[in-house]
N, C-alpha and C positions, 0 to 999 in steps of 0.2 A: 660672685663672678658675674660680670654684665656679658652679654650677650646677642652678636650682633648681624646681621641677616644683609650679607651683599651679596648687589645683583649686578653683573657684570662685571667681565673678570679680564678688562682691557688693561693698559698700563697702571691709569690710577687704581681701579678697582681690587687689581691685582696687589700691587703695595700700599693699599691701604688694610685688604685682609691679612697678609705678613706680619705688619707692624702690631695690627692688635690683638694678635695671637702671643706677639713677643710680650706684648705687655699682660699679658697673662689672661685674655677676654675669649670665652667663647666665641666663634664663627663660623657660619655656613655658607659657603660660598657657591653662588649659583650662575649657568651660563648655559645657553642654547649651543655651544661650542663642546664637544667630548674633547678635543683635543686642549681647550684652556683649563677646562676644570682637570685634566691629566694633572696637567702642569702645576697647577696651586693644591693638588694635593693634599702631598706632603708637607705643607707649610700649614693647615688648617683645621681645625677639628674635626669640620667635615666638609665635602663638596660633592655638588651632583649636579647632573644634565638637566635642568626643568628650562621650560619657558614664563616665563613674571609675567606675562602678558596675558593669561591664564589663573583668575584668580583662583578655582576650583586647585587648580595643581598648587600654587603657594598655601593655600587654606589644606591640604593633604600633608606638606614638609611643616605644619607647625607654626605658619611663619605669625601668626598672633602671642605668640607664647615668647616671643623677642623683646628686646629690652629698644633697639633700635635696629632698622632699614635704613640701608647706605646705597640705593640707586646710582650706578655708576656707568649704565647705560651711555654710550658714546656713539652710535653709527647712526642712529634714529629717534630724531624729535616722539615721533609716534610711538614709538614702542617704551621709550622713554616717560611718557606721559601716562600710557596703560599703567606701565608696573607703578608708578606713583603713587594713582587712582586706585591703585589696586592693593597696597600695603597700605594704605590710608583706609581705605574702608573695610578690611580685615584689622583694624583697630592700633594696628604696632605703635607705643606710645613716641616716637621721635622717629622724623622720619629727615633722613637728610638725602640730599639729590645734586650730581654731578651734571652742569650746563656747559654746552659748548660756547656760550655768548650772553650779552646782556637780555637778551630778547629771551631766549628760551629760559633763562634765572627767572625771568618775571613771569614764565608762562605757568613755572613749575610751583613760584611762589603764588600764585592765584589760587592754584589747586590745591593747597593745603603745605605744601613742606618747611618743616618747621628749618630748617637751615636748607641753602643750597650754592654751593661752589664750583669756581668756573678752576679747573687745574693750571691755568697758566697763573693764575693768582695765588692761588693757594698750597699747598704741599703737604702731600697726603701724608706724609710724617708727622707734621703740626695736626693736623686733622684728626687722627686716628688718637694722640698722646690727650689730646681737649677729650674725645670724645670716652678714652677709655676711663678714665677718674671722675668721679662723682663732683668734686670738688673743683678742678684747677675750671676756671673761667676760658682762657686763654693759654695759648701754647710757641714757644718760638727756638724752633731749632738754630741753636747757633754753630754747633759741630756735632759727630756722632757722640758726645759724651757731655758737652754741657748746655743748657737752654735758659730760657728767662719763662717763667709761670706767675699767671696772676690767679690767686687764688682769695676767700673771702680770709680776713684775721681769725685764726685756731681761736678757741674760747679760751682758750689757756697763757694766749697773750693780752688776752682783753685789759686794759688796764694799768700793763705795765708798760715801763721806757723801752725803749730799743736798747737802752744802757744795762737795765737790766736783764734782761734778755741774752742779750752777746749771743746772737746767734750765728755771729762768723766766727766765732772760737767754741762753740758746741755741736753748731749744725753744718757748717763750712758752706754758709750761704753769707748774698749781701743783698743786703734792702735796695732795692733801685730808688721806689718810690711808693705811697701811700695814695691811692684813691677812695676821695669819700663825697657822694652829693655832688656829682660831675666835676668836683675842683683834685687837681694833683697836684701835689707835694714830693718834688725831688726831689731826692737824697734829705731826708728827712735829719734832724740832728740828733744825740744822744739821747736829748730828755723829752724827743720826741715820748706821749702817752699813746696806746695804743685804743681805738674805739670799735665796740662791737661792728660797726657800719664800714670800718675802716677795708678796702679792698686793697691785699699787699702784691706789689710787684718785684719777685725775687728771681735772686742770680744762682746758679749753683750746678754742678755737675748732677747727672742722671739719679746717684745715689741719693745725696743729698738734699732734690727736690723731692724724692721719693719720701721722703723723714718728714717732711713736711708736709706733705698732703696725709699723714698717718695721725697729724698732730690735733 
C-alpha cells in the first residue's frame, strides 16, 4: 500500500486526499486549520492539526517514512515554499506541489519538486488515480466510471498481436494507441506486435483498467 503525506486541506488538497484513500492508499492529512482537518476526517486514515512549516513537527508525524508529499498549500507562496523545503530535506522520495501560477510552478520547481500542478489545469482526480498505481504513467477522467491510462506494455503482452490478445473481448478495454521512442501509433491494427518499449494507451471503465495495471 503506497502512502501519502498531504499538507493542506483546501479544496484541491481536500479531494485529492479522498480520492486516494478511495483508491485504497494510506493518507495523512495535515492543516494549521482544526476545523479542516475536522472535516477530512472521516474520509482519511488519519488527520491532525500540525504546521509543515515546522520541520521538527513533520519529522515527529513520520513524515520521512512516506512513500510521497502532496503540498497543496494555497494562501501563501511562503509558507508554501517552507513546507516544500522542508519534505524535501526530511528525505520523502516524490514530492509533488500545488502552484497558484506559472511563476510560483517554477519557483517550487527550482527547489526540488519532483511534479508540481497549477489546479485550474489539472484535476485532482487525474492526480491522485496517476499518483496512486505504481504503474499507470498518465491518467484521464472521462466520467465517474470510465478513463483513458497510459501505462508501459504487461510483460505478458510482449510479443504478441493485439489480434492475439483480444483484450476488448477478455479485458473490456480498447487500444487507443501505442507509444514507442516519441513516435505514436493510432489505433494500431490487428497484427499489430507488441514491444517491450511499447507504452499502451488504453480505453476502459474503472474495473477494467484496474485488470490491467494487475497484469
Amino acid at each position: 500500500m503506497k502512502s501519502y503525506l498531504v499538507i493542506g486541506l483546501g479544496r484541491f488538497g481536500s479531494e485529492v486526499s479522498r480520492r486516494l484513500c478511495e483508491l485504497g492508499c494510506e493518507v495523512l492529512a495535515v492543516d494549521n486549520s482544526s476545523e479542516l482537518v475536522q472535516h477530512i476526517s472521516p474520509d482519511v486514515t488519519h488527520a491532525v492539526v500540525a504546521d509543515a512549516r515546522d520541520k521538527d513537527v513533520l519529522r515527529a508525524l513520520g513524515a520521512r517514512n512516506f512513500d510521497c508529499a502532496i503540498v497543496a498549500i494555497g494562501g501563501s507562496l511562503g509558507d508554501s515554499v517552507l513546507a516544500t523545503l522542508n519534505v524535501k530535506e526530511l528525505g520523502i522520495p516524490k514530492v509533488v506541489c500545488k502552484a497558484h501560477d506559472e511563476t510560483h510552478r517554477q519557483v517550487l520547481l527550482k527547489l526540488g519538486a519532483d511534479q508540481v500542478v497549477i489546479p485550474e489545469q489539472e484535476n485532482a482526480a487525474r492526480l491522485a488515480k496517476s499518483l496512486s498505481s505504481h504503474n499507470v504513467l498518465d491518467y484521464i477522467e472521462l466520467s465517474a466510471d470510465y478513463g483513458i491510462i497510459e501505462v508501459p506494455a504487461p510483460n505478458s503482452w510482449v510479443g504478441k498481436s493485439l489480434k492475439e490478445l483480444n483484450v476488448r473481448a477478455k479485458l473490456g478495454v480498447n487500444i487507443l494507441a501505442v507509444k514507442c521512442d516519441g513516435e505514436i501509433n493510432v489505433s494500431p491494427g490487428a497484427d499489430y506486435q507488441i514491444a517491450s518499449k511499447d507504452i499502451m494507451v488504453v480505453l476502459g471503465d474503472t474495473l477494467a483498467l484496474e485488470k490491467v495495471q494487475k497484469l
